[in-house]
C-alpha positions in Angstrom: -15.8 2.4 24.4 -15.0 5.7 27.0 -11.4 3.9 27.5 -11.0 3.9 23.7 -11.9 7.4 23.2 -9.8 8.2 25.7 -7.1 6.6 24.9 -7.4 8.6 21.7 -7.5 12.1 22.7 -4.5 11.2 25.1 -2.9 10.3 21.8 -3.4 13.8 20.7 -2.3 15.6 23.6 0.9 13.5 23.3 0.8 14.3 19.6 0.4 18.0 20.5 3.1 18.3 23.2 6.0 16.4 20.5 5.1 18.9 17.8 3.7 21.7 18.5 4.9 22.8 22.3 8.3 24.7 22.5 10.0 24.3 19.3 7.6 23.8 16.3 9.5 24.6 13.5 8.6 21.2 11.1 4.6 22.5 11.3 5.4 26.4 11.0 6.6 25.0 7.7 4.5 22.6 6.8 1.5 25.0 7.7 2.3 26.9 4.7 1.6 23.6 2.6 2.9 20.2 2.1 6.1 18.7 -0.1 5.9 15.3 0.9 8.8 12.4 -0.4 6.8 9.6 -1.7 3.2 8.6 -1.8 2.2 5.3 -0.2 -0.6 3.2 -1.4 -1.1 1.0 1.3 -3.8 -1.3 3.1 -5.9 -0.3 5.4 -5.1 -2.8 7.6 -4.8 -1.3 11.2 -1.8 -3.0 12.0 0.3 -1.4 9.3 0.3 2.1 9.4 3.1 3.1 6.7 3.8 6.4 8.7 4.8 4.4 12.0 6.1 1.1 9.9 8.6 3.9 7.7 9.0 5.9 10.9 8.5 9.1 9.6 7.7 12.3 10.5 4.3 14.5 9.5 4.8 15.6 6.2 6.5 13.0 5.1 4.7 11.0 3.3 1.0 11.4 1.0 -0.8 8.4 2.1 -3.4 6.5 0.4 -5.3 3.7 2.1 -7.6 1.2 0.7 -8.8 -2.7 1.4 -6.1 -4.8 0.5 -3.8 -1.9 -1.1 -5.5 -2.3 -4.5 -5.0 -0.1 -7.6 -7.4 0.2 -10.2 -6.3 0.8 -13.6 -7.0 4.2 -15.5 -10.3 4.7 -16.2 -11.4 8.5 -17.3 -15.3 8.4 -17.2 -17.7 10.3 -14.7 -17.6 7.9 -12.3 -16.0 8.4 -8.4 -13.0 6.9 -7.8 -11.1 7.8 -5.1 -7.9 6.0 -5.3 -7.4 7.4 -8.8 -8.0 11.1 -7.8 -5.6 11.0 -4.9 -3.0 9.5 -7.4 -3.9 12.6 -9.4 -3.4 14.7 -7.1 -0.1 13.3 -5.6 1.8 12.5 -8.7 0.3 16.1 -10.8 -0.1 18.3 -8.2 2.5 17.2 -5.0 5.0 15.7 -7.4 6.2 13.2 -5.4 9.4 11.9 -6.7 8.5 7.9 -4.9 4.9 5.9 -5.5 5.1 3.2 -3.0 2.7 0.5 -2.8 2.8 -1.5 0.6 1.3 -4.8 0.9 1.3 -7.3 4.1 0.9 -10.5 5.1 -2.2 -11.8 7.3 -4.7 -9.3 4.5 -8.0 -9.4 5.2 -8.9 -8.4 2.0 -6.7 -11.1 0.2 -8.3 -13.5 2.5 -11.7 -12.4 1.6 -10.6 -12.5 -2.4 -9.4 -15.8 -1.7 -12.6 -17.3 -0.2 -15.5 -15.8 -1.6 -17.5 -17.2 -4.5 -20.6 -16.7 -6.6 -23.1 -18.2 -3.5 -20.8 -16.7 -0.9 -19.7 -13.1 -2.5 -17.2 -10.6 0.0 -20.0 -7.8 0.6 -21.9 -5.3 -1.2 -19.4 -2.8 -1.9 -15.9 -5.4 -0.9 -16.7 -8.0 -3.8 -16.7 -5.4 -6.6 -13.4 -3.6 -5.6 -12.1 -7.6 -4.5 -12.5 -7.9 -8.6 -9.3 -6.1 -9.2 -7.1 -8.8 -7.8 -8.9 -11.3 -9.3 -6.4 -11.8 -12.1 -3.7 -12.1 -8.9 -6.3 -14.9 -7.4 -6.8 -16.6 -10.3 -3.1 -16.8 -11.5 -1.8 -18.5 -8.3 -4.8 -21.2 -7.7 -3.7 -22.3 -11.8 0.1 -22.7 -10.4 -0.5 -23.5 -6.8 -3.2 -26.1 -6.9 -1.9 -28.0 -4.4 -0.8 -25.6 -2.2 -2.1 -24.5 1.2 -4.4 -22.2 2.1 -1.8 -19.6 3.7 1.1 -20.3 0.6 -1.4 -19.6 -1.6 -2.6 -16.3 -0.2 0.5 -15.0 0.3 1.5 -15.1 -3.0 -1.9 -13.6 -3.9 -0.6 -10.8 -1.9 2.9 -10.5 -3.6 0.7 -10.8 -7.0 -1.6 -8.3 -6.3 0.8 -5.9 -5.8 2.6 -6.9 -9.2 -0.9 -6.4 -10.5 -1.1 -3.1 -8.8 2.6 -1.7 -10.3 1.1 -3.0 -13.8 -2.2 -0.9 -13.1 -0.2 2.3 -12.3 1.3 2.2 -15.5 -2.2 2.5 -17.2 -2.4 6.6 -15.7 -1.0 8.5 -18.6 0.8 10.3 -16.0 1.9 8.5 -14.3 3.5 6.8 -17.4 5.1 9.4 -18.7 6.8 10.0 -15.5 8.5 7.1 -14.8 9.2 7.1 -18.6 11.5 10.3 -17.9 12.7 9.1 -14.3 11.3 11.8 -12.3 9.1 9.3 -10.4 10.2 5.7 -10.0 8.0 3.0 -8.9 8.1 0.6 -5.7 6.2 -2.2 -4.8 7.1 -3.6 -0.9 5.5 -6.1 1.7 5.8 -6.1 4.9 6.1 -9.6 6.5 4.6 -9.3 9.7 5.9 -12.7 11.3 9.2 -11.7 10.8 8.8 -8.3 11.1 10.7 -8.1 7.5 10.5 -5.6 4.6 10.4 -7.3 0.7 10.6 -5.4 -2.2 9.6 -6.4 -5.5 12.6 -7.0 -8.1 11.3 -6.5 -11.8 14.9 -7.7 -13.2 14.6 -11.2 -11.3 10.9 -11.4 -11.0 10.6 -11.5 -7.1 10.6 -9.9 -3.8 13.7 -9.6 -1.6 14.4 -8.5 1.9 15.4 -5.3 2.7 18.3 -6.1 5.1 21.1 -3.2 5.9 20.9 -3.3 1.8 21.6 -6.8 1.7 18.9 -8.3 -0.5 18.0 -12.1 0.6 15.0 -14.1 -1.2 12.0 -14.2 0.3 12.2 -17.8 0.7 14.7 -17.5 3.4 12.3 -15.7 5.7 9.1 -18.6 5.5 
């Protein structure tokens, strides 16, 4: 646990020394507030952090990170939802130009969807938020009944992130937005096997790999 810690606040210090010693002209700017590109809905999946995986620089990006990169549709009542507000906030108040939702192979979360049942549910608070890609789930076990295990989840995950683009559009805001073209829409996933980038393709109804702007079908990457 020490050597974890540790490991940690040498992080920092590291951190501290790239940004902040000699010249820090990127935070005496962004000290004065934050203009980020895009926002990133992503998973929060300790292996894909979207700031390292995009290799960007603080300030770059509004992040928002959830179990399995979920989006909940719009839904204006008292309750707390934090995914929505952060959307709020990024798309009404930031104005990010980008809305970026980053999916992965290997998810937990999809896995956990995938499994669970009524005498074996996800967890307390998982199997209630897992209920947003249950339309995802139950699409691909109609098409894919005899498919594996793994072929079947990943397409859950491509799905759910169709699922997720379809949910955005439910935020008035966010609607009227896109509808003008000062924020445009992204849905990508990161193949970590390959160590590939997809993105989704609404005009031919798939995901292809980002390749030097070459665009190859995810097929060719299994």
């Amino acid at each position: 646990m020490e050597e974890s810690i540790h490991k940690l606040i040498e992080g920092f210090r590291s951190f501290h020394n790239t940004w902040f010693a000699g010249d820090s002209e990127l935070f005496d700017k962004l000290r004065h507030g934050q203009h980020p590109r895009a926002c990133v809905i992503s998973c929060s999946d300790s292996r894909v952090d979207p700031a390292i995986l995009l290799d960007t620089d603080p300030g770059d990006l509004f992040v928002i990170r959830n179990v399995a990169n979920l989006v909940p549709p719009y839904e204006p009542d008292t309750r707390h939802h934090g995914v929505s507000a952060a959307l709020e906030y990024a798309v009404t108040e930031l104005g990010i130009g980008h809305l970026i939702l980053l999916g992965h192979s290997d998810c937990g979360g999809i896995k956990a969807l995938m499994r669970r049942s009524a005498e074996e549910p996800a967890g307390q608070f998982l199997d209630p938020w897992l209920d947003l890609a249950e339309p995802a789930k139950l699409a691909v076990n109609a098409s894919m009944t005899e498919s594996p295990e793994t072929t079947r989840c990943r397409a859950c995950e491509e799905a759910s992130l169709i699922l997720g683009l379809e949910n955005l559009l439910t935020f008035p805001w966010v609607r009227e937005r896109t509808g003008t073209g000062s924020l445009t829409l992204h849905a990508w996933y990161f193949h970590m096997p390959s160590g590939q980038l997809f993105r989704f393709d609404r005009d031919r109804n798939g995901f292809f790999r980002l390749d030097n702007n070459l665009l190859h079908p995810t097929g060719d990457q299994e």
